[in-house]
mmCIF file of the N, C-alpha and C atoms, coordinates in Angstrom:
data_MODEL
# 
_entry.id   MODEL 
# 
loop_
_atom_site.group_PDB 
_atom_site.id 
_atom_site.type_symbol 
_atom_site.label_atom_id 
_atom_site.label_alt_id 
_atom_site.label_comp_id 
_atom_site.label_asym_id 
_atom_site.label_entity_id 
_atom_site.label_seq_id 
_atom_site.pdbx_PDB_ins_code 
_atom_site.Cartn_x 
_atom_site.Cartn_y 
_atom_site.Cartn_z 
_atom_site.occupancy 
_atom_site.B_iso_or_equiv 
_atom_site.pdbx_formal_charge 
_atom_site.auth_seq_id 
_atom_site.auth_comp_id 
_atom_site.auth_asym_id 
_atom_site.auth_atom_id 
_atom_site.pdbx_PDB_model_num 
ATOM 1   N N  . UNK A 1 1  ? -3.072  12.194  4.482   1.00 0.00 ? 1  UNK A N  1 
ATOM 2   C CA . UNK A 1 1  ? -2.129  11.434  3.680   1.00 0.00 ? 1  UNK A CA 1 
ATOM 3   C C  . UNK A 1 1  ? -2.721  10.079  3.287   1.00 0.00 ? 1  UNK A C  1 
ATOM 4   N N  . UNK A 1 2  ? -3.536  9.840   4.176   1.00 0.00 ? 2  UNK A N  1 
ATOM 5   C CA . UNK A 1 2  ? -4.302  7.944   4.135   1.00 0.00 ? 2  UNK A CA 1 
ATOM 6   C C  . UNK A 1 2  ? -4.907  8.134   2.636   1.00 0.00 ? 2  UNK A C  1 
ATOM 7   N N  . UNK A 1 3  ? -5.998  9.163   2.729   1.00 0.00 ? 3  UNK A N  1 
ATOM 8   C CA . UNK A 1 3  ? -6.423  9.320   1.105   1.00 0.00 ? 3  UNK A CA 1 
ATOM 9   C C  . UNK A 1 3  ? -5.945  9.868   0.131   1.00 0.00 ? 3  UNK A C  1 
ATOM 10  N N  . UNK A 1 4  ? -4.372  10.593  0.051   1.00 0.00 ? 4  UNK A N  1 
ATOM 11  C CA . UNK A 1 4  ? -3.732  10.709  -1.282  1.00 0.00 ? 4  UNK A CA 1 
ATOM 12  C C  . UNK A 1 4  ? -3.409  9.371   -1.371  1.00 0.00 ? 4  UNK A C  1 
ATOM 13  N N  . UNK A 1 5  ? -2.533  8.393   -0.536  1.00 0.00 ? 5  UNK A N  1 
ATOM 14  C CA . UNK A 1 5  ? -1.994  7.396   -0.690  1.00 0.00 ? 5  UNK A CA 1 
ATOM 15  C C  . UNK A 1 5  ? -3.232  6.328   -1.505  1.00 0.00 ? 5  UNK A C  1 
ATOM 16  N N  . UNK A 1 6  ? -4.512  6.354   -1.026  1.00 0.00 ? 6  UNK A N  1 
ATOM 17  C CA . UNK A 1 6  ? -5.372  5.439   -1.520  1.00 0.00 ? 6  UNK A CA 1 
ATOM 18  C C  . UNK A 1 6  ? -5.688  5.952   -3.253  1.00 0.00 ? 6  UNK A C  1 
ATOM 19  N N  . UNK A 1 7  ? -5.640  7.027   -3.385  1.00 0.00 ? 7  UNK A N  1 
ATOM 20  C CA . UNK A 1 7  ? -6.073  7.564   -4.910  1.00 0.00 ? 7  UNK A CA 1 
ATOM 21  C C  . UNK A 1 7  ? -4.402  7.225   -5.715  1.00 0.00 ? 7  UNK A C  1 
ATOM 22  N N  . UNK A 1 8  ? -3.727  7.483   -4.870  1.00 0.00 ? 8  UNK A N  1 
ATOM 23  C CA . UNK A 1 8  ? -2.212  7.150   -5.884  1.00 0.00 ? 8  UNK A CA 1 
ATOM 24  C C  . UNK A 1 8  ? -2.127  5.834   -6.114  1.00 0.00 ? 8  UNK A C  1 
ATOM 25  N N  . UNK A 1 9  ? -2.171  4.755   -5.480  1.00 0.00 ? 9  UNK A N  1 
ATOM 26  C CA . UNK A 1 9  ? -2.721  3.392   -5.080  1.00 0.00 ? 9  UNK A CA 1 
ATOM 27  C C  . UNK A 1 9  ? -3.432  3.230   -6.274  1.00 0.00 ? 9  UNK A C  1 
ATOM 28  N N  . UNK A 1 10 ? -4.114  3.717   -5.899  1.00 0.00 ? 10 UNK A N  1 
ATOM 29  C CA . UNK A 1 10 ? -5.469  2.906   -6.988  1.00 0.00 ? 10 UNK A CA 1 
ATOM 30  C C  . UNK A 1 10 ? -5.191  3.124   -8.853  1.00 0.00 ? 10 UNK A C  1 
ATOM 31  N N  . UNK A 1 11 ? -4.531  4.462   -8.589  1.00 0.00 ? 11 UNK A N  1 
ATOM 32  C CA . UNK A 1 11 ? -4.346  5.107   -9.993  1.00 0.00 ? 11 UNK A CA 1 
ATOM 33  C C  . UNK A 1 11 ? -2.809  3.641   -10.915 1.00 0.00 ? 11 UNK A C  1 
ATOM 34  N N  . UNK A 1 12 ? -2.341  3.386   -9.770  1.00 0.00 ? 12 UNK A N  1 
ATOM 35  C CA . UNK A 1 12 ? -1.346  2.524   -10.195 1.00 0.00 ? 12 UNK A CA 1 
ATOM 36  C C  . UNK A 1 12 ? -1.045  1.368   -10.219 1.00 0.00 ? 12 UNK A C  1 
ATOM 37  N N  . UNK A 1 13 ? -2.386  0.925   -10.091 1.00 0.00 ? 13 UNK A N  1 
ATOM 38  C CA . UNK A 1 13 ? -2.730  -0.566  -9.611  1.00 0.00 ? 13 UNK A CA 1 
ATOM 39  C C  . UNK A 1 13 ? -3.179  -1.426  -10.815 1.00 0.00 ? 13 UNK A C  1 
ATOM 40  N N  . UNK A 1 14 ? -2.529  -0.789  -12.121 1.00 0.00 ? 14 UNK A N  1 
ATOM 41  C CA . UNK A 1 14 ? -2.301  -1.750  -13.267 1.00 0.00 ? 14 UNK A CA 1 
ATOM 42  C C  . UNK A 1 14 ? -0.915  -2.485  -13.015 1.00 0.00 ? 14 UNK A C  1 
ATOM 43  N N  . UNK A 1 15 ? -0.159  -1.795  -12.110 1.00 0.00 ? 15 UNK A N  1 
ATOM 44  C CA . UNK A 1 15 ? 1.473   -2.262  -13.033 1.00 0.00 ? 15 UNK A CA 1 
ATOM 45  C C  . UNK A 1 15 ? 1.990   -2.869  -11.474 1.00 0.00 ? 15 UNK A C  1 
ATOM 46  N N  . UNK A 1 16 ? 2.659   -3.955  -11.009 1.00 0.00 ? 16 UNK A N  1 
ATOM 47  C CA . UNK A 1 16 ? 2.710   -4.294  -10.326 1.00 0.00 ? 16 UNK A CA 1 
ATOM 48  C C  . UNK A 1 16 ? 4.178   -3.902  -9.761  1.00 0.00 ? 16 UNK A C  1 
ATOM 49  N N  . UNK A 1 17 ? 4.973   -3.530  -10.279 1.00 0.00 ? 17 UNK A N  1 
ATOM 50  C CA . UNK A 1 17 ? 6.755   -2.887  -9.798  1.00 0.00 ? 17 UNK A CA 1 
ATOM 51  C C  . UNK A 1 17 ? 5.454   -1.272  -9.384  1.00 0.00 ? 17 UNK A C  1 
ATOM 52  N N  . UNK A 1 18 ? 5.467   -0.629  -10.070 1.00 0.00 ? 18 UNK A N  1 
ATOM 53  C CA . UNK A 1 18 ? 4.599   0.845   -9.970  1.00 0.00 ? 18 UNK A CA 1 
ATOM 54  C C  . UNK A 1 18 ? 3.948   0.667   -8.417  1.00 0.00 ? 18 UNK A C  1 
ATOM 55  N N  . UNK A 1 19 ? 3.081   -0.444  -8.515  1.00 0.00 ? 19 UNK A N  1 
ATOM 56  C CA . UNK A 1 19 ? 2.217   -0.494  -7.467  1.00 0.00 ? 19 UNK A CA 1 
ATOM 57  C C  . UNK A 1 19 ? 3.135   -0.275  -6.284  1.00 0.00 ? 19 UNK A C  1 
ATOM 58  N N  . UNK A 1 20 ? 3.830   -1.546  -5.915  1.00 0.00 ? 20 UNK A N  1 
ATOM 59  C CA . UNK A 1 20 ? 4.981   -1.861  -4.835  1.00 0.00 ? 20 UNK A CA 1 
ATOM 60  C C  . UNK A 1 20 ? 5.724   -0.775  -4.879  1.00 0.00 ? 20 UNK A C  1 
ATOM 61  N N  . UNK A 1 21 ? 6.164   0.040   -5.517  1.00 0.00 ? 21 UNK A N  1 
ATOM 62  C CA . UNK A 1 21 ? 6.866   1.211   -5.180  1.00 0.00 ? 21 UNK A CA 1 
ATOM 63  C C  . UNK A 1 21 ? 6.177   2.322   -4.816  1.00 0.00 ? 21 UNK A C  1 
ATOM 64  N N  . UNK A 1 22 ? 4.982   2.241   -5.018  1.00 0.00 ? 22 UNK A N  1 
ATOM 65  C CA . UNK A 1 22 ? 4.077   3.587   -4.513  1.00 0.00 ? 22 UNK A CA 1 
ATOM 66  C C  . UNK A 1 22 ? 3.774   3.255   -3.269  1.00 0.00 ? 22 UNK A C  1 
ATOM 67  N N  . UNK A 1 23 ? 3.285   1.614   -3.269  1.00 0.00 ? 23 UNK A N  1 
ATOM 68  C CA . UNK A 1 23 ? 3.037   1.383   -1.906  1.00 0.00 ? 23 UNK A CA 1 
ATOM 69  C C  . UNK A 1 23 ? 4.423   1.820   -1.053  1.00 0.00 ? 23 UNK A C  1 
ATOM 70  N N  . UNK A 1 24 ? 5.604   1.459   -1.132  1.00 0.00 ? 24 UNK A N  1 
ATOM 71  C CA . UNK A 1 24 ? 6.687   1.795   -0.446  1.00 0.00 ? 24 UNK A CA 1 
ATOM 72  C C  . UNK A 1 24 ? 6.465   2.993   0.443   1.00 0.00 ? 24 UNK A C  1 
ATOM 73  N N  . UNK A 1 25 ? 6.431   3.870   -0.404  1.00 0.00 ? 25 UNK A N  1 
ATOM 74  C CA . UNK A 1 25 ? 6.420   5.268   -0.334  1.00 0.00 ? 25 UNK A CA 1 
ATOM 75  C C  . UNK A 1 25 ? 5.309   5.425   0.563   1.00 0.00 ? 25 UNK A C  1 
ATOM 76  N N  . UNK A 1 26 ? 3.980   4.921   0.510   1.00 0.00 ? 26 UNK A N  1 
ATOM 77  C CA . UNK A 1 26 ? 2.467   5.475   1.430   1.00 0.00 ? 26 UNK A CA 1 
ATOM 78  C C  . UNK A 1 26 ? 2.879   4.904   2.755   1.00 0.00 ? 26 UNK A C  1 
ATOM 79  N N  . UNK A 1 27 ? 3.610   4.188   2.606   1.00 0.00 ? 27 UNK A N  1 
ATOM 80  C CA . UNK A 1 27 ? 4.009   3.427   4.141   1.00 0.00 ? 27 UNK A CA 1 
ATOM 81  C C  . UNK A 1 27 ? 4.893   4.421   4.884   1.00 0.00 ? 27 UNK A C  1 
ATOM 82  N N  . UNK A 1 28 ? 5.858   4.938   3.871   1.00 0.00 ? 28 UNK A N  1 
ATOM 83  C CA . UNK A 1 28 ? 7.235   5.435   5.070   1.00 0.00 ? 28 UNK A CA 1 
ATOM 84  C C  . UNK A 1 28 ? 6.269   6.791   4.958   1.00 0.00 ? 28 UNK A C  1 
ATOM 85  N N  . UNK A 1 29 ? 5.930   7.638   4.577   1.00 0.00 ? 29 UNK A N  1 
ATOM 86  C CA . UNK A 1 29 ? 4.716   8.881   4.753   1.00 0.00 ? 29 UNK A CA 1 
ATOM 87  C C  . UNK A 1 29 ? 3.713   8.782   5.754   1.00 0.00 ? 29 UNK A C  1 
ATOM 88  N N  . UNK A 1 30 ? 3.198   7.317   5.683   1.00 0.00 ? 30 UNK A N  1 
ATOM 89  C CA . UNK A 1 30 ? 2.202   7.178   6.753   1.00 0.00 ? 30 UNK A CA 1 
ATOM 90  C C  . UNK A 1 30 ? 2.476   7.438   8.450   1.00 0.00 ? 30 UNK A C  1 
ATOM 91  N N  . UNK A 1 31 ? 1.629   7.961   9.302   1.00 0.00 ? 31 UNK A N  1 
ATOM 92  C CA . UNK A 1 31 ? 1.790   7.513   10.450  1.00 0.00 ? 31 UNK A CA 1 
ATOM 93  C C  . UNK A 1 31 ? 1.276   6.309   10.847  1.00 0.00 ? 31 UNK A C  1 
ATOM 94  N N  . UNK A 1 32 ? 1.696   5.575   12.339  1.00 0.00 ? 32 UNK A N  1 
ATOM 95  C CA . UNK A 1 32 ? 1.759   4.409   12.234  1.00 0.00 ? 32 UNK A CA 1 
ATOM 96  C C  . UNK A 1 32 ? 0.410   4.194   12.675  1.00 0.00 ? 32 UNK A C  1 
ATOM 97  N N  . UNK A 1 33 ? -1.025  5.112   13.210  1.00 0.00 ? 33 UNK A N  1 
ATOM 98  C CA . UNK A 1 33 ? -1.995  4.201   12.929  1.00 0.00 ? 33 UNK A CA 1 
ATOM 99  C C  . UNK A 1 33 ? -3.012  4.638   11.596  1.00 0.00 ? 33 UNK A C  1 
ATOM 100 N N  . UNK A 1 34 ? -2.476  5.109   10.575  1.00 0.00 ? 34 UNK A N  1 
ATOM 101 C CA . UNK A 1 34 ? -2.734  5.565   9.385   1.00 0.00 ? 34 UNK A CA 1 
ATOM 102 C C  . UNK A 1 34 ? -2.001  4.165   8.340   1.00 0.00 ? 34 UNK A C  1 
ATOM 103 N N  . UNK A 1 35 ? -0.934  3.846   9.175   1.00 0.00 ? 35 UNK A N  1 
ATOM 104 C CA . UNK A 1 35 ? -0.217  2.468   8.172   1.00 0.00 ? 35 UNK A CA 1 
ATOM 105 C C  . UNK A 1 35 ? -1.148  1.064   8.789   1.00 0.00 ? 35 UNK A C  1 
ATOM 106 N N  . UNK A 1 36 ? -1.843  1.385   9.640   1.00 0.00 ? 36 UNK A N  1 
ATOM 107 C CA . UNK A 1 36 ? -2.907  -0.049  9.739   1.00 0.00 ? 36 UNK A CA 1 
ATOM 108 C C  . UNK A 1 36 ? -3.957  0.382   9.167   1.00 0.00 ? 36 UNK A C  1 
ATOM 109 N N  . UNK A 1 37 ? -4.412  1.337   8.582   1.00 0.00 ? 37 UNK A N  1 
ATOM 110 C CA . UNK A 1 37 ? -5.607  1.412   7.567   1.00 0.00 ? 37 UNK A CA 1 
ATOM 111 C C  . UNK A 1 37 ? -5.185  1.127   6.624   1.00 0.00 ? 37 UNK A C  1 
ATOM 112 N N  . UNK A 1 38 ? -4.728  1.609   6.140   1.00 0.00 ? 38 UNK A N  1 
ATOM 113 C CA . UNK A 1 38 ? -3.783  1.702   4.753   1.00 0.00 ? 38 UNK A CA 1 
ATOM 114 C C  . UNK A 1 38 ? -3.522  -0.217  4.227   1.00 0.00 ? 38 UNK A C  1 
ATOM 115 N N  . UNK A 1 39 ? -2.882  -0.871  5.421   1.00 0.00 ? 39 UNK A N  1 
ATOM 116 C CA . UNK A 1 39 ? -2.954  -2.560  5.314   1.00 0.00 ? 39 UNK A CA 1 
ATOM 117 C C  . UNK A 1 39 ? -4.173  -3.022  5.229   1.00 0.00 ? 39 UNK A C  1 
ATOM 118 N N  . UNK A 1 40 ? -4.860  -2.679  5.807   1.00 0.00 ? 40 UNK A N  1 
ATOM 119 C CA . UNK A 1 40 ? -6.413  -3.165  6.017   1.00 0.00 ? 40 UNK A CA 1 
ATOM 120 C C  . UNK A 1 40 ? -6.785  -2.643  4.170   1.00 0.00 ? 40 UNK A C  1 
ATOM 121 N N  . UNK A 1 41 ? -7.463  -1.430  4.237   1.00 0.00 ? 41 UNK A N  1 
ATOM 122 C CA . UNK A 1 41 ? -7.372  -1.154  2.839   1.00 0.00 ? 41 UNK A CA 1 
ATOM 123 C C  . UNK A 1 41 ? -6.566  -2.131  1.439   1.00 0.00 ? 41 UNK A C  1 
ATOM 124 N N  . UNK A 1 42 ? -5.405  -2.109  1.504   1.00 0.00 ? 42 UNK A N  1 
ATOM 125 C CA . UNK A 1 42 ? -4.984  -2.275  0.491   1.00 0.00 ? 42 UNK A CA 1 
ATOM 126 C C  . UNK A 1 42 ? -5.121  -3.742  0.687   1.00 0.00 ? 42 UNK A C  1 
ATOM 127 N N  . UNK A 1 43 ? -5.239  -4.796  1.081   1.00 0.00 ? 43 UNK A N  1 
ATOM 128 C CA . UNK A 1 43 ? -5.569  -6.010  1.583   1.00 0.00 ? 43 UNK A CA 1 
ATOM 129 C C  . UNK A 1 43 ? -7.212  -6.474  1.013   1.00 0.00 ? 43 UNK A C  1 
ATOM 130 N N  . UNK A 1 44 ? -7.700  -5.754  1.329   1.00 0.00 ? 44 UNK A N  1 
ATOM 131 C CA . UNK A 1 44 ? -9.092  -5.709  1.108   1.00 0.00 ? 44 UNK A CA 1 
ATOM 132 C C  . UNK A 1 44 ? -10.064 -5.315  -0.383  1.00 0.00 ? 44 UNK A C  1 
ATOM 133 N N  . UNK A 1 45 ? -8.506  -4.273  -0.871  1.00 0.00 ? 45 UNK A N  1 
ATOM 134 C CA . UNK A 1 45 ? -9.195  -3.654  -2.228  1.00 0.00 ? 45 UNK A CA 1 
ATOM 135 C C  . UNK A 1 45 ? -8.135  -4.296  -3.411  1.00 0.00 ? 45 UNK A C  1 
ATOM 136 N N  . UNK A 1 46 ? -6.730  -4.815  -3.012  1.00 0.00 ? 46 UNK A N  1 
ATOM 137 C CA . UNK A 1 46 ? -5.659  -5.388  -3.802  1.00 0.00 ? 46 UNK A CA 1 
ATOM 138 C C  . UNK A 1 46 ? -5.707  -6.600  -3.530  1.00 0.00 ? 46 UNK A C  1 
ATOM 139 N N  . UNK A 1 47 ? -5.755  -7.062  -2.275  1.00 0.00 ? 47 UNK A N  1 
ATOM 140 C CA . UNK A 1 47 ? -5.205  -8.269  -1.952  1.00 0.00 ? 47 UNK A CA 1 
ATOM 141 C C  . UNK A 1 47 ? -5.482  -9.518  -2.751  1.00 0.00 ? 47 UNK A C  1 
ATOM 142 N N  . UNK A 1 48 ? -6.343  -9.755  -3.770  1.00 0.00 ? 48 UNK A N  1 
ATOM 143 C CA . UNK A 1 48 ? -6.223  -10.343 -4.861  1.00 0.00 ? 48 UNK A CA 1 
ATOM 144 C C  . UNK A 1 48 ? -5.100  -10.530 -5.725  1.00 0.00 ? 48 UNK A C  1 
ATOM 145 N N  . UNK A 1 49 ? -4.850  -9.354  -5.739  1.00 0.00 ? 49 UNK A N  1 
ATOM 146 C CA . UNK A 1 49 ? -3.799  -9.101  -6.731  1.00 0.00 ? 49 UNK A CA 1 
ATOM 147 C C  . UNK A 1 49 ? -2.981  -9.250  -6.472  1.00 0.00 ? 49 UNK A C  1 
ATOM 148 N N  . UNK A 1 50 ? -2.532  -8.680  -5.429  1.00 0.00 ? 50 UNK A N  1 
ATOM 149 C CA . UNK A 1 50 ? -0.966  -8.031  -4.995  1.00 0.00 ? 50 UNK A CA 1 
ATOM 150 C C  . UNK A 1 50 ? -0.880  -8.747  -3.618  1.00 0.00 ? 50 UNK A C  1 
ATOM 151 N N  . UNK A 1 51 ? -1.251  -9.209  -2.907  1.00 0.00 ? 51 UNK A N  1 
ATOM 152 C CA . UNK A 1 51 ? -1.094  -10.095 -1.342  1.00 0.00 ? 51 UNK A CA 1 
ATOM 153 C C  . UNK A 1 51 ? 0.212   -10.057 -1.213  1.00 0.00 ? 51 UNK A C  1 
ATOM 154 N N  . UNK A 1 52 ? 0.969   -10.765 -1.844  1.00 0.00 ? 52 UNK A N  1 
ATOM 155 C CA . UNK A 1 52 ? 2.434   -10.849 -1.478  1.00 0.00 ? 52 UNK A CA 1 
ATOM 156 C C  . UNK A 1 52 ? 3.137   -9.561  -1.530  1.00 0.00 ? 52 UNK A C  1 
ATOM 157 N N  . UNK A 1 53 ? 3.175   -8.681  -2.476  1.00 0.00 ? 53 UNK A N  1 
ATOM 158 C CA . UNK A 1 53 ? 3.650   -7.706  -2.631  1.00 0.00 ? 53 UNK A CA 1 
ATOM 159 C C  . UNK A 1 53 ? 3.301   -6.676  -1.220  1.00 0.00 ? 53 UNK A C  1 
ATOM 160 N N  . UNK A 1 54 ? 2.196   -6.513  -0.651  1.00 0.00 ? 54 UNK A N  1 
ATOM 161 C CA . UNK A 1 54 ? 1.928   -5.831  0.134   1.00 0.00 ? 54 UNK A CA 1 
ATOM 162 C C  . UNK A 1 54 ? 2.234   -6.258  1.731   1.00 0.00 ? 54 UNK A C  1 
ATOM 163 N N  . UNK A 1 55 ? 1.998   -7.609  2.097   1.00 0.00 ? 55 UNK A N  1 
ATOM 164 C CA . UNK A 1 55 ? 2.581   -8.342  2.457   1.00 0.00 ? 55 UNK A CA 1 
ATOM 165 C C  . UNK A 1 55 ? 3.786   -8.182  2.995   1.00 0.00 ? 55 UNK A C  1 
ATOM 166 N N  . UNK A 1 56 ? 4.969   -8.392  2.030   1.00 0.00 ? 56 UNK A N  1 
ATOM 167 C CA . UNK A 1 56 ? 6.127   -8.202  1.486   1.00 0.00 ? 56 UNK A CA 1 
ATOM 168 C C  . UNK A 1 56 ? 6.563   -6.527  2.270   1.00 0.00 ? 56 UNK A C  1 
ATOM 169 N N  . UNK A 1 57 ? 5.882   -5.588  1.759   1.00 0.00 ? 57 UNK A N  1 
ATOM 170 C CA . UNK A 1 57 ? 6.105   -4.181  1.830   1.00 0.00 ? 57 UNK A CA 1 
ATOM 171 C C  . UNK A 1 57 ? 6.267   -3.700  3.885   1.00 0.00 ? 57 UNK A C  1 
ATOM 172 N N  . UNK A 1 58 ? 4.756   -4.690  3.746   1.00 0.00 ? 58 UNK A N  1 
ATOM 173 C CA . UNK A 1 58 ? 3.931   -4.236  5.891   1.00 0.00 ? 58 UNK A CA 1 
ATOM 174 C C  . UNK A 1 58 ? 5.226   -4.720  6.352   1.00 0.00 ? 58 UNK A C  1 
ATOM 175 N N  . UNK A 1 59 ? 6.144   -5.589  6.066   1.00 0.00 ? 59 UNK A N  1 
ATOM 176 C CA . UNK A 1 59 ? 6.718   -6.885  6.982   1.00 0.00 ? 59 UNK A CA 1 
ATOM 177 C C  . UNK A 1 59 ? 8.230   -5.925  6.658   1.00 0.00 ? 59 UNK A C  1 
ATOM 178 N N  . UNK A 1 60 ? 8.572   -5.371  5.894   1.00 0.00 ? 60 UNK A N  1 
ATOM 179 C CA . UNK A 1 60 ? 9.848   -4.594  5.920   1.00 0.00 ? 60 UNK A CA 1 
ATOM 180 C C  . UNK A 1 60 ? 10.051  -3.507  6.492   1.00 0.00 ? 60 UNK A C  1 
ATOM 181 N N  . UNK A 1 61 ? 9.157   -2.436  7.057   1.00 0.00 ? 61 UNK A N  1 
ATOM 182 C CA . UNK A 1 61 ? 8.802   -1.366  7.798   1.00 0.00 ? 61 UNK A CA 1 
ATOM 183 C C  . UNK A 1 61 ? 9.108   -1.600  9.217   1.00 0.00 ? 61 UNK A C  1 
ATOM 184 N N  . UNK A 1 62 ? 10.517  -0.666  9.116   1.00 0.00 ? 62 UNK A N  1 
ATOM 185 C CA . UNK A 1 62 ? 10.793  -0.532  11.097  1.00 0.00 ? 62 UNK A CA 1 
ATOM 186 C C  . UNK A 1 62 ? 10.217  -0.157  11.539  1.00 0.00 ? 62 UNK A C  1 
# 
């Protein structure tokens, strides 16, 4: 699931509502040490971009 989530990710990482909602989704799919790659990752390959948004996303997850 870590690498559909990273190719869906990436494919949608023009549009920033798109992004944050896909990210939503790779999170609640993920298991939870598949959702610390996934932060690490998207941090590392977005976090320019999107920091808050992702950010935002890690920090709402029960």
């Amino acid at each position: 699931m870590f690498e559909f989530s990273k190719k869906i990710l990436s494919k949608v990482s023009f549009d920033r509502i798109l992004f944050k909602k896909e990210l939503k989704k790779a999170i609640h799919w993920a298991s939870p040490s598949e959702r610390t790659l996934l932060k690490i990752w998207c941090l590392s390959t977005f976090g320019h971009l999107y920091q808050a948004e992702i950010l935002e996303a890690f920090n709402s997850v029960i």
